[in-house]
C-alpha positions as CSV (number, residue, x, y, z in Angstrom):
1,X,87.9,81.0,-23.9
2,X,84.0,81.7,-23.4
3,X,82.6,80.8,-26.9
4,X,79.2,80.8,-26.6
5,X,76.7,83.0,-23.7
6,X,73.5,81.7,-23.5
7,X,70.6,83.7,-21.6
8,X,66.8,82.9,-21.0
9,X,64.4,85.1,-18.5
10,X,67.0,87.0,-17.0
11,X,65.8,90.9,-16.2
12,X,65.3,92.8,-19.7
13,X,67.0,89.7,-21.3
14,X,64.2,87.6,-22.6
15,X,66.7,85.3,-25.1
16,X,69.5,85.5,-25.9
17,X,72.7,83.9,-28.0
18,X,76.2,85.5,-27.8
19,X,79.1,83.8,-29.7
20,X,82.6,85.4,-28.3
21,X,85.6,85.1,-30.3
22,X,89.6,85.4,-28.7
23,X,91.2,88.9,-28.7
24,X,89.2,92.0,-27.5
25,X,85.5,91.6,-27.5
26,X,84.1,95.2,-26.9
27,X,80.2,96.1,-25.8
28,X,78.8,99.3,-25.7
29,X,75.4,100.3,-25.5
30,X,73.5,103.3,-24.2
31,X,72.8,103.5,-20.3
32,X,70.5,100.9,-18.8
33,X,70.1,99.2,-21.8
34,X,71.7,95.2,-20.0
35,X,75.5,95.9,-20.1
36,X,75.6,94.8,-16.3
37,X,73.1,92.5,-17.0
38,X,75.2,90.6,-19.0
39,X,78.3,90.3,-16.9
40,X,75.8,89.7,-13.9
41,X,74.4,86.5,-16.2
42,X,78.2,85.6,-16.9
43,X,79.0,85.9,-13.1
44,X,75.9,83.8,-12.4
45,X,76.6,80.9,-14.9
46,X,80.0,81.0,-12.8
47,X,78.4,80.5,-9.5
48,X,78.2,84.1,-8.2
49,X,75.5,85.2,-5.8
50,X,72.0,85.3,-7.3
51,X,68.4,86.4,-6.3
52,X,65.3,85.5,-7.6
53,X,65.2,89.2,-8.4
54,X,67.0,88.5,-11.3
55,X,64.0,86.0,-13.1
56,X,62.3,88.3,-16.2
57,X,59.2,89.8,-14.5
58,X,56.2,87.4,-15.5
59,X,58.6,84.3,-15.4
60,X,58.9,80.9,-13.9
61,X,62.3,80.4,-14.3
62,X,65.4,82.0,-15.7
63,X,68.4,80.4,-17.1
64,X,72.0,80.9,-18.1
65,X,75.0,78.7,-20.2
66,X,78.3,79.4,-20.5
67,X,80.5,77.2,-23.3
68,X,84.4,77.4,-22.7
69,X,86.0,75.9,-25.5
70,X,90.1,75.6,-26.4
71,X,91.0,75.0,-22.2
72,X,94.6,74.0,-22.1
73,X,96.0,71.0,-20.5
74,X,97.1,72.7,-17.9
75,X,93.8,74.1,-16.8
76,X,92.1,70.7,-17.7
77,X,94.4,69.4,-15.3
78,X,93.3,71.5,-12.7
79,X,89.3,70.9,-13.2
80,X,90.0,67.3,-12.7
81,X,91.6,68.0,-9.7
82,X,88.1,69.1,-8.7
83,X,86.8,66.1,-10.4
84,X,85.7,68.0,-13.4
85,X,86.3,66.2,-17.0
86,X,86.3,68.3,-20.0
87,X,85.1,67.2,-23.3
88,X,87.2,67.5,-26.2
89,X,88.7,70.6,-24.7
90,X,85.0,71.8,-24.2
91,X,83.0,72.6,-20.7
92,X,79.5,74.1,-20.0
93,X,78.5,75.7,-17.1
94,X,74.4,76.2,-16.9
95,X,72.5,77.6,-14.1
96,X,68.9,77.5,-13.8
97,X,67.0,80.0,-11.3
98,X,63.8,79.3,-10.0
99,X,61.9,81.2,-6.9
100,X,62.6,78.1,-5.0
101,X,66.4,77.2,-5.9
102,X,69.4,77.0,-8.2
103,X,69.8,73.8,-10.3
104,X,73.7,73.5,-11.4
105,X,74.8,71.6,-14.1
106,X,78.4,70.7,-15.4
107,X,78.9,69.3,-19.1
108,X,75.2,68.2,-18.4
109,X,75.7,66.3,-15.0
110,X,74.4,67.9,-12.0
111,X,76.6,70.3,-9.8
112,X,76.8,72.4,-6.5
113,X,76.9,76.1,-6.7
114,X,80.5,76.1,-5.0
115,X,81.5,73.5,-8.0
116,X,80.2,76.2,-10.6
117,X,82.6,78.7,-8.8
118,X,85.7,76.6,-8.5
119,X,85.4,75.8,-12.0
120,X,85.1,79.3,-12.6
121,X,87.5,80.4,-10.9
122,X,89.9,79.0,-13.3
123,X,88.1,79.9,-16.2
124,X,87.2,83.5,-16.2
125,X,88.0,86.8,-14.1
126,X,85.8,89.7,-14.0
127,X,87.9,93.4,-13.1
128,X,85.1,96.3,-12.8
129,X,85.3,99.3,-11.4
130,X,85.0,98.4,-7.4
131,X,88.5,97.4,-8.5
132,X,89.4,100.7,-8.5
133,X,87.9,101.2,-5.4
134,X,89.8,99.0,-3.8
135,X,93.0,100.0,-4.9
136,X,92.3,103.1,-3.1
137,X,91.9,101.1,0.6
138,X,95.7,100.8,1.6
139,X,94.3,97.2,3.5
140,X,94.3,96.0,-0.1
141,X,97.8,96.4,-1.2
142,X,99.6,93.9,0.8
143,X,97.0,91.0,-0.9
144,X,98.1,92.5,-4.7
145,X,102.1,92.2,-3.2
146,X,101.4,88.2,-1.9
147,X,99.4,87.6,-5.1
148,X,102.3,88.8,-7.5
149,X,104.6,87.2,-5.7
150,X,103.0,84.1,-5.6
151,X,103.6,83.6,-2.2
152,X,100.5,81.5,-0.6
153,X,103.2,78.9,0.3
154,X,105.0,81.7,2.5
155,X,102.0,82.7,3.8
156,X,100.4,79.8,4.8
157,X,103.7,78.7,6.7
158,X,103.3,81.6,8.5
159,X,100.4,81.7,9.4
160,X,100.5,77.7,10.7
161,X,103.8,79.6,13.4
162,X,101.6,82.6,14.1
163,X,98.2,80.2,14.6
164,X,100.1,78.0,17.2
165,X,101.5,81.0,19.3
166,X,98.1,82.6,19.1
167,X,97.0,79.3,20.5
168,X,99.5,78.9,23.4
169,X,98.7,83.1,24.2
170,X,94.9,82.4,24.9
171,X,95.6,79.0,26.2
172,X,98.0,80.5,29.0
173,X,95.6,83.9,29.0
174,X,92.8,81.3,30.4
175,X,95.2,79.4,32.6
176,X,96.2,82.8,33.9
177,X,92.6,84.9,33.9
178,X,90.7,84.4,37.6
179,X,93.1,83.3,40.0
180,X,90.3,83.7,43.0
181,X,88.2,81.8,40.8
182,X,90.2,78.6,40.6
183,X,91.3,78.4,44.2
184,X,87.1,78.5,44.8
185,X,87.3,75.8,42.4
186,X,90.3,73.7,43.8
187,X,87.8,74.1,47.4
188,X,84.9,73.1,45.6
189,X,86.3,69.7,44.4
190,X,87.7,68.7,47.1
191,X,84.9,68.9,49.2
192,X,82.9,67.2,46.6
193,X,85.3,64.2,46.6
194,X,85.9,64.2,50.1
195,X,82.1,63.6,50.4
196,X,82.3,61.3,48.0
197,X,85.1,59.0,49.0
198,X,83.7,58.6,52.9
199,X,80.5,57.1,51.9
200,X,82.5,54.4,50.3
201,X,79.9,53.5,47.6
202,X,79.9,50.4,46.0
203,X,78.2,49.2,42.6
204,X,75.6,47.6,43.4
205,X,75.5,48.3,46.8
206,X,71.8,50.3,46.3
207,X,69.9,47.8,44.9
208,X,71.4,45.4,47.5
209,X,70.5,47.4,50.3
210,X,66.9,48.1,48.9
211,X,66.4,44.1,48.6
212,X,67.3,43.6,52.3
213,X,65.0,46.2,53.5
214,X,61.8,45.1,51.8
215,X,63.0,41.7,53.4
216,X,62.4,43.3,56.9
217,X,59.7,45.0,56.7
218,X,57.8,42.3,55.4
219,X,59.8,39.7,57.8
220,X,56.8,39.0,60.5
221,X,54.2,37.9,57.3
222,X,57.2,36.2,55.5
223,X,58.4,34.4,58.7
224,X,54.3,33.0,59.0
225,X,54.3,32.0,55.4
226,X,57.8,30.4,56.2
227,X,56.3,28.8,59.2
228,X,53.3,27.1,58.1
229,X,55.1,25.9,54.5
230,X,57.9,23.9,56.7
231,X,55.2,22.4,58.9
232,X,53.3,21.1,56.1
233,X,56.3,19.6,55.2
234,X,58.1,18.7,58.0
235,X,55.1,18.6,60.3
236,X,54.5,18.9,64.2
237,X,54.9,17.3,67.4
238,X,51.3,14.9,66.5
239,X,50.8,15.7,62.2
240,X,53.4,14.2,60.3
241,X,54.3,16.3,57.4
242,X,54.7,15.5,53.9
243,X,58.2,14.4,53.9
244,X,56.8,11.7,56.9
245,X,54.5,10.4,54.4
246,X,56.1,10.2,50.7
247,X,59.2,8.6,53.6
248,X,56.4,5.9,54.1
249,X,54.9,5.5,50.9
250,X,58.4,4.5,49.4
251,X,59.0,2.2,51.8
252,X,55.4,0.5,51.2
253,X,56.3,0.8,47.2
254,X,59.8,-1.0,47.9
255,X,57.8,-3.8,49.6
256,X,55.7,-3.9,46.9
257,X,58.2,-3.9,44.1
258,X,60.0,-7.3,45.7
259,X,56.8,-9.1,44.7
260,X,56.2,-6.6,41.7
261,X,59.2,-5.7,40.2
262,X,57.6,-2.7,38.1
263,X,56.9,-1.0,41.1
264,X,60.6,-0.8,42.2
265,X,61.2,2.4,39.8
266,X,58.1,4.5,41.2
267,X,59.4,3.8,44.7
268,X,62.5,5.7,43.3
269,X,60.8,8.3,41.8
270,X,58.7,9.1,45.1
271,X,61.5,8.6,47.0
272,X,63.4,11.5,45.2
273,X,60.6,13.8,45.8
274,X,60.7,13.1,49.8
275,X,64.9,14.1,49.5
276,X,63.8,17.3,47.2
277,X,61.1,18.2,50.0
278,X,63.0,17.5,52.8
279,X,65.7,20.1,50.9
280,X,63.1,22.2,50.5
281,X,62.4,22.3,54.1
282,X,65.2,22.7,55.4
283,X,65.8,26.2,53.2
284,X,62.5,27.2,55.0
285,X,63.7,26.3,58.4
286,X,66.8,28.7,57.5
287,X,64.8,31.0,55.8
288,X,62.9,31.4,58.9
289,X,66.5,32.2,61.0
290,X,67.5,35.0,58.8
291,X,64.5,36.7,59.3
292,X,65.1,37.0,63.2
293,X,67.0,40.1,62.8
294,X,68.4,43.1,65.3
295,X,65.7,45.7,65.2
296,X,68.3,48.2,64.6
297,X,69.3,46.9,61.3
298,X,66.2,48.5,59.5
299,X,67.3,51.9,60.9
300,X,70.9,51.6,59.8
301,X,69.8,50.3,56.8
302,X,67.5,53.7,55.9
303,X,70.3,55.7,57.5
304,X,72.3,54.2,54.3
305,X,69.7,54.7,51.6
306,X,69.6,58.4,52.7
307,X,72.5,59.3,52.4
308,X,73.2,57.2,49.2
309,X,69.8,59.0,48.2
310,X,71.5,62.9,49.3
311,X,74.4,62.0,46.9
312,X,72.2,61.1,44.0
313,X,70.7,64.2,44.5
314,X,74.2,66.2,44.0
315,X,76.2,64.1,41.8
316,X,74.2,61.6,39.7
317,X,71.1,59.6,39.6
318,X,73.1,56.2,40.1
319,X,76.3,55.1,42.3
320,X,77.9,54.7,39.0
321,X,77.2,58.1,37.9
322,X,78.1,59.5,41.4
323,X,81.7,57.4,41.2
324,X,82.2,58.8,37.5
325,X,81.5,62.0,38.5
326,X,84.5,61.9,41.8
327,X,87.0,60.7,39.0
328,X,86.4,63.8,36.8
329,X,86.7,65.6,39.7
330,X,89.6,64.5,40.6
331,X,91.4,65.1,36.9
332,X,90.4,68.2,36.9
333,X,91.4,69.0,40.4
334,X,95.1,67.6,39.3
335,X,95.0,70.0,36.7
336,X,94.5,72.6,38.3
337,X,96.7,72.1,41.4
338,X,99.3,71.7,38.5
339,X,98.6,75.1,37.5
340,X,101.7,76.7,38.0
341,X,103.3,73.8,36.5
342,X,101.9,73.6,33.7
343,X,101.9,77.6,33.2
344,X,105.4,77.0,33.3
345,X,105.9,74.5,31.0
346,X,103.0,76.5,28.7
347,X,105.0,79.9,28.9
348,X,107.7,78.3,27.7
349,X,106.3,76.6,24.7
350,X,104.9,80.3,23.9
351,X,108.0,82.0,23.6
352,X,109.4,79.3,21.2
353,X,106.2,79.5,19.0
354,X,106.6,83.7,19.4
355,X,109.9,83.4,17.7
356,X,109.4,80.8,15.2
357,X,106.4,83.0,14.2
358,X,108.8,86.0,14.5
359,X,111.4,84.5,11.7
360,X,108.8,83.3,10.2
361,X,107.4,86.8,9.1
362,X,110.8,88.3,8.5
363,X,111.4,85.3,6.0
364,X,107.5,86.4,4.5
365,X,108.8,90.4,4.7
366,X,112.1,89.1,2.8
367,X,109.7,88.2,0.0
368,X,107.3,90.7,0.3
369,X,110.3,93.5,-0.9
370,X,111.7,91.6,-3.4
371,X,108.1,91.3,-4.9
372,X,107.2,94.7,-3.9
373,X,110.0,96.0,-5.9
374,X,109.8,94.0,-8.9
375,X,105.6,95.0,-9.1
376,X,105.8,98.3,-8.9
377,X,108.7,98.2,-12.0
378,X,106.7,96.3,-14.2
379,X,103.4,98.6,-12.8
380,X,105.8,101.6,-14.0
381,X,106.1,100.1,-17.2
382,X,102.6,99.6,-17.9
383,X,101.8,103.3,-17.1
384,X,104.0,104.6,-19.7
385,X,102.1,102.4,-22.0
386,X,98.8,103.8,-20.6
387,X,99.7,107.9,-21.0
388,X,101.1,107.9,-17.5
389,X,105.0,108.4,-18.4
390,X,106.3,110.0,-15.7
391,X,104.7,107.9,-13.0
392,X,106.7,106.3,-10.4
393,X,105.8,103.8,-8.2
394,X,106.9,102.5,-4.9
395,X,106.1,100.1,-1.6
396,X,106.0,101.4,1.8
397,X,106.4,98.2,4.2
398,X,106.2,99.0,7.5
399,X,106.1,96.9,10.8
400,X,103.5,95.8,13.0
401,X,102.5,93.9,15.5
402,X,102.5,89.7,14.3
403,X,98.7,89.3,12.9
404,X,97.3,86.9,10.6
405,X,98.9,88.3,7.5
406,X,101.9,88.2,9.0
407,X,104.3,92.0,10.1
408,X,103.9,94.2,7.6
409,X,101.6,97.2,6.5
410,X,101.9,97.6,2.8
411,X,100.9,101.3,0.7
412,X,101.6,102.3,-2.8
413,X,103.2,105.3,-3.1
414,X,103.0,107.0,-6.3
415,X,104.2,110.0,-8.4
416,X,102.9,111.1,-11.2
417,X,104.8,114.2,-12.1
418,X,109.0,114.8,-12.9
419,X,110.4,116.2,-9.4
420,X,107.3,115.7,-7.5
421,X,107.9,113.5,-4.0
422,X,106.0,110.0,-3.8
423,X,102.9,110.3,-1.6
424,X,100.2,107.8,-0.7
425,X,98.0,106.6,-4.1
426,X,95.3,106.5,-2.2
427,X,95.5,110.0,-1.3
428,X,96.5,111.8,-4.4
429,X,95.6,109.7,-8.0
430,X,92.5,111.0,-9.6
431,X,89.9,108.5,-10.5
432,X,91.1,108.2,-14.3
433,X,94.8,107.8,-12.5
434,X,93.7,104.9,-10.2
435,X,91.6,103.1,-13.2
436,X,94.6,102.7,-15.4
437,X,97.0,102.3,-12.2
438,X,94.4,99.4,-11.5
439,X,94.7,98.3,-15.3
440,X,98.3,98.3,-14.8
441,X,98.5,95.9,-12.3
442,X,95.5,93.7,-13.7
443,X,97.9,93.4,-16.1
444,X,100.7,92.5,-14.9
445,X,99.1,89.8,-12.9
446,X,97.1,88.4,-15.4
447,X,100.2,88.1,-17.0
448,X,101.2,85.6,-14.1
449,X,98.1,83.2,-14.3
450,X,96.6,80.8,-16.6
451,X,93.2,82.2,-16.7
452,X,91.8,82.3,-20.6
453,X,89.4,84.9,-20.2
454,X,89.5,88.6,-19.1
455,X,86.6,90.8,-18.3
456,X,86.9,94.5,-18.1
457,X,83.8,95.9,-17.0
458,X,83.9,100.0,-17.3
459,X,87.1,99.6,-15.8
460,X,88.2,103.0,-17.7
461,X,85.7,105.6,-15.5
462,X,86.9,108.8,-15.3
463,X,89.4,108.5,-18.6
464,X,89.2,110.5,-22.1
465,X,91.0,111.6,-24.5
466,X,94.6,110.4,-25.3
467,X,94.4,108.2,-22.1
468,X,91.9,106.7,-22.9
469,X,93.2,105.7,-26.4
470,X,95.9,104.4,-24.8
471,X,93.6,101.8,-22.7
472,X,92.3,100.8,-25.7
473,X,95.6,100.2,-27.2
474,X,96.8,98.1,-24.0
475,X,93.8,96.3,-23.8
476,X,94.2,95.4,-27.5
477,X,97.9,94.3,-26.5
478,X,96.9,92.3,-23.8
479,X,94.1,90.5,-25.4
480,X,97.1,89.0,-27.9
481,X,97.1,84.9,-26.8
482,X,93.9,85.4,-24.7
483,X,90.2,86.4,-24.6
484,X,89.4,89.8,-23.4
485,X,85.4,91.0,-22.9
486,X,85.4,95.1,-22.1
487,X,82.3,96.5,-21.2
488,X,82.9,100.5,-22.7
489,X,81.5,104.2,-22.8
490,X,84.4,105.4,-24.3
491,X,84.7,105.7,-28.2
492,X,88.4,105.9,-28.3
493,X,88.3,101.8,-26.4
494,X,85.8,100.5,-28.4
495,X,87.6,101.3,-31.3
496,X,90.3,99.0,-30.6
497,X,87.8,95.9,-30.2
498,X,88.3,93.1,-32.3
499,X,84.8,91.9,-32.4
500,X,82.1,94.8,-31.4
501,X,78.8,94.0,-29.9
502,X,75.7,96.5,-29.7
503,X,73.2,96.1,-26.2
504,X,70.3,98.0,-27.1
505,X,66.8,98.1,-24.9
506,X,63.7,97.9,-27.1
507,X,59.9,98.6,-25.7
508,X,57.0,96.2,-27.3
509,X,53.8,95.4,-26.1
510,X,54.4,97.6,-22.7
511,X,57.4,95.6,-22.6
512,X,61.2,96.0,-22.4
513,X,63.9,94.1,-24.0
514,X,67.1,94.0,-24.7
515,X,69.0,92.8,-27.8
516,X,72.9,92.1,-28.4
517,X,74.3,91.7,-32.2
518,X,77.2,91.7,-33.4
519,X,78.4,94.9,-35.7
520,X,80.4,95.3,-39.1
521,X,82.6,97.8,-39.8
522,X,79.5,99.7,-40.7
523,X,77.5,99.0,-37.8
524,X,80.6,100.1,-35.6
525,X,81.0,103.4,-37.1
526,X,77.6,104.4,-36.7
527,X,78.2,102.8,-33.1
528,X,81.1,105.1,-32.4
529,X,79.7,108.1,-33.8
530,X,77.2,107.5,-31.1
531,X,79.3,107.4,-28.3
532,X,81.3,109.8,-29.5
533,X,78.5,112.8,-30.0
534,X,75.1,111.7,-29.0
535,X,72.0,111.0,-31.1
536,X,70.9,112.4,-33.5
537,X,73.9,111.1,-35.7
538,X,75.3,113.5,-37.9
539,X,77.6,113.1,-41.4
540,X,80.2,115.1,-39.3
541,X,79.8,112.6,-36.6
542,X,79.9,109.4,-38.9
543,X,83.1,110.7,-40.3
544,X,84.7,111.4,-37.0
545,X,84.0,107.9,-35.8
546,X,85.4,106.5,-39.7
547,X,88.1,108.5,-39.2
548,X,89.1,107.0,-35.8
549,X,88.6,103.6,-36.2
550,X,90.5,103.8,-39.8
551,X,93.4,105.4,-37.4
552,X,93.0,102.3,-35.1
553,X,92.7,99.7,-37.5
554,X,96.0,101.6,-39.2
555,X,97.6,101.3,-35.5
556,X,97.1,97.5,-35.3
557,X,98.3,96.4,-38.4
558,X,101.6,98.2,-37.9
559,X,101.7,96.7,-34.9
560,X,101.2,93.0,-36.3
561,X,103.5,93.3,-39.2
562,X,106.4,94.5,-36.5
């Protein structure tokens, strides 16, 4: 349950302490005094959406606590699933709100906002009266069936058949959309590979081709430099060249080494550089052949370059880039010359996922009645409880068209009077009606989770009188085992509260603020008599107000004893 609420800075809240208790914690308070305040600082310790609005006006910083204490094994079980350890049973939420940010905490370590609402989400639910509201947009009714009947599992199937056909639909849709367009396509690539393919590119083959041209055009300057470095070496018809002379001068250091023996390795060493010379040379002298070349070569040669160059322009900035791009082409000219094919194949996959999907939903719509039908009993029950005895209640499925949420269209029909037909809830409940219809079903579901803590918040606009006595007495019954909070107008609810809180606005210094404490029995009577008549308060008031909650108080102990 929520044991302790702690508030700092947030709107007319300047501090605050609250200590909640199980069974039916009521708050009442005139208008505008902080009641929505304080379930907005409860939502926003759970991670619901926050502003900076919401920081006291001449603050920094505003900050909120919540302290659930006595969580079950079960629901500790499911935080750690989140990787959330409890303490001894105990977990605190705290939010801080800045202009610049949220800092989340978790027992004290750091969290994310989406952490604070996951762990929220098992902790507490809030029911106000937009609940109402939606009860009264038939869209909403077919979520209330699912959630009753528990059937996520059901749904979820369903939707994994209906998500696959939906898939295979637009798939084939796409396949099937421009005709013209892909036979401009199937054109397209195949002129862009035929171009392709009869250049016959190589890797490589650029660079290559760019090396041999530079080679020409510089041939006549290369072939002189060619010329007069073999002629040094290998010399003329009267110079002898180099080769000619280290030839000699290791025959005259052989000669020498015969009668000087050290001398016989340096004839060795300058005889190996007359054999590395005369290699030397004779790469010049071929050197000087290859550059005698067919004057035409040079204009096949650019002839090549341009059109590689035309390509590049098209299809890539290198051959390899221009070869990639022809195999792509060529996939996805295969697929789509395999169009009908694979439209075929993709029609036929379609209709099996249409009727998987198709049993899918009945199975889902099987459910959906049997849950349907045991709701709106238990609904019926709860409306006797809540001065609504004649009410009946039923579920109008109807088909449609497979969607997400599978083939139905779900309304409540209701009738509140003996003999009168049932008609659309949405159309005919008055607003008090659709509140405790709401309750009703808030009810019954709660009755299905593990959630420790209920909060009501005005949920009872547009009851009085003996219905609304009757809320009071089913929210009293429901809070048995569990924590309710009920945020009240209504004397004849607050009376039923276990624990009563006052909210009431104060103005000091030019400035507003807003108090909560706790009432005794003396404290709630002048509370009631209130809420009841109006200020001033008057003896006749006060014992109106003693009188009722004496009845109350009278009511529950019966109640217990039985």
């Amino acid at each position: 349950m929520l044991a302790e609420l702690s508030i700092e800075n947030i709107a007319v809240i300047s501090r605050a302490r609250i200590r909640f208790d199980v069974g039916l914690n009521i708050f009442t308070g005139e208008t505008g005094a902080g009641k929505s305040i304080l379930i907005g600082a409860i939502g926003a310790a759970l991670g619901s959406r926050t502003s900076k609005d919401l920081i006291r006006t001449g603050e920094n910083r505003a900050r909120v606590s919540a302290l659930f204490t006595g969580l079950s094994a079960r629901t500790a079980q499911r935080l750690a699933s989140l990787g959330i350890d409890i303490e001894e049973g105990e977990l605190l939420l705290s939010r801080e709100i800045t202009p610049d940010g949220n800092l989340c905490r978790i027992n004290g370590v750091s969290a994310t906002v989406a952490q604070l609402r996951a762990a929220g989400a098992l902790l507490l639910q809030t029911h106000g009266q937009q609940d109402s509201w939606l009860l009264s947009q038939e869209e909403t009714h077919l979520g209330f069936i699912d959630q009753f009947g528990a059937l996520e599992g059901e749904r979820k199937a369903y939707y994994g058949a209906y998500d696959r056909m939906r898939r295979l639909q637009a798939k084939l849709d796409s396949l099937e959309s421009d005709a013209s367009a892909r036979a401009r396509k199937i054109d397209l690539l195949r002129y862009q590979i035929n171009e392709i393919e009869a250049a016959s590119l190589q890797e490589g083959e650029e660079e290559s081709l760019l090396s041999r041209r530079r080679l020409i055009r510089n041939a006549e300057k290369l072939t002189e430099l060619f010329s007069h470095c073999y002629m040094l070496l290998s010399g003329g018809e009267e110079t002898p060249g180099a080769v000619a002379a280290l030839s000699d001068a290791a025959d005259d250091l052989e000669a020498v080494g015969k009668y000087v023996p050290e001398f016989s390795q340096q004839a060795e060493t300058v005889r190996g550089y007359q054999y590395e010379l005369d290699d030397l040379a004779g790469s010049l002298r071929d050197q000087i052949e290859e550059l005698q070349f067919d004057p035409r070569e040079l204009d096949a040669l650019e002839e090549r370059l341009e059109w590689i160059g035309k390509l590049k322009k098209k299809y890539g900035a290198t051959i390899t880039e221009i070869l990639s791009f022809a195999k792509q082409a060529s996939q996805e000219l295969d697929e789509l010359e395999s169009f009908e094919e694979d439209a075929s194949v993709l029609t036929q996959q379609l209709e099996e996922a249409r009727e998987i999907a198709r049993k899918s939903a009945a199975a889902l719509t099987e459910h959906r009645i049997r849950a349907a039908k045991e709701l709106t009993r238990l609904v019926e029950q709860q409306l006797k409880e809540l001065d609504m005895p004649y009410a009946k209640m039923e579920v109008s499925l109807t088909a449609k068209p497979l969607a997400e949420d599978g083939a139905d269209v779900a309304e409540f029909l209701l009738s509140v009077n003996p003999g009168e037909a049932l008609k659309p809830l949405a159309k005919i409940a008055s607003g008090g009606e659709m509140s405790r219809i709401m309750l009703g079903i808030k009810g019954v579901l709660s009755g299905k989770e593990e959630i420790g803590t209920l909060i009501f918040d005005e949920i009872d606009a547009g009851i009085s009188g003996r219905a609304a006595s009757k809320v009071g007495a089913k929210l009293r019954a429901a809070s048995r085992g569990r924590q309710i909070i009920c945020v009240t107008h209504l004397a004849q609810v607050a009376a039923y509260g276990e624990h009563h809180l006052l909210i009431e606005k104060a103005v000091s210094d030019g400035r507003t603020f807003t108090e909560i404490k706790p009432l005794d029995e003396t404290g709630r009577i002048s509370e009631l008599a209130r809420i009841m008549n109006g200020e001033p308060i008057t003896p006749l008031a006060l014992e109106n107000a003693r009188e009722l909650l004496t009845r109350v108080q009278a009511e529950t102990r019966d109640e217990q004893t039985i």
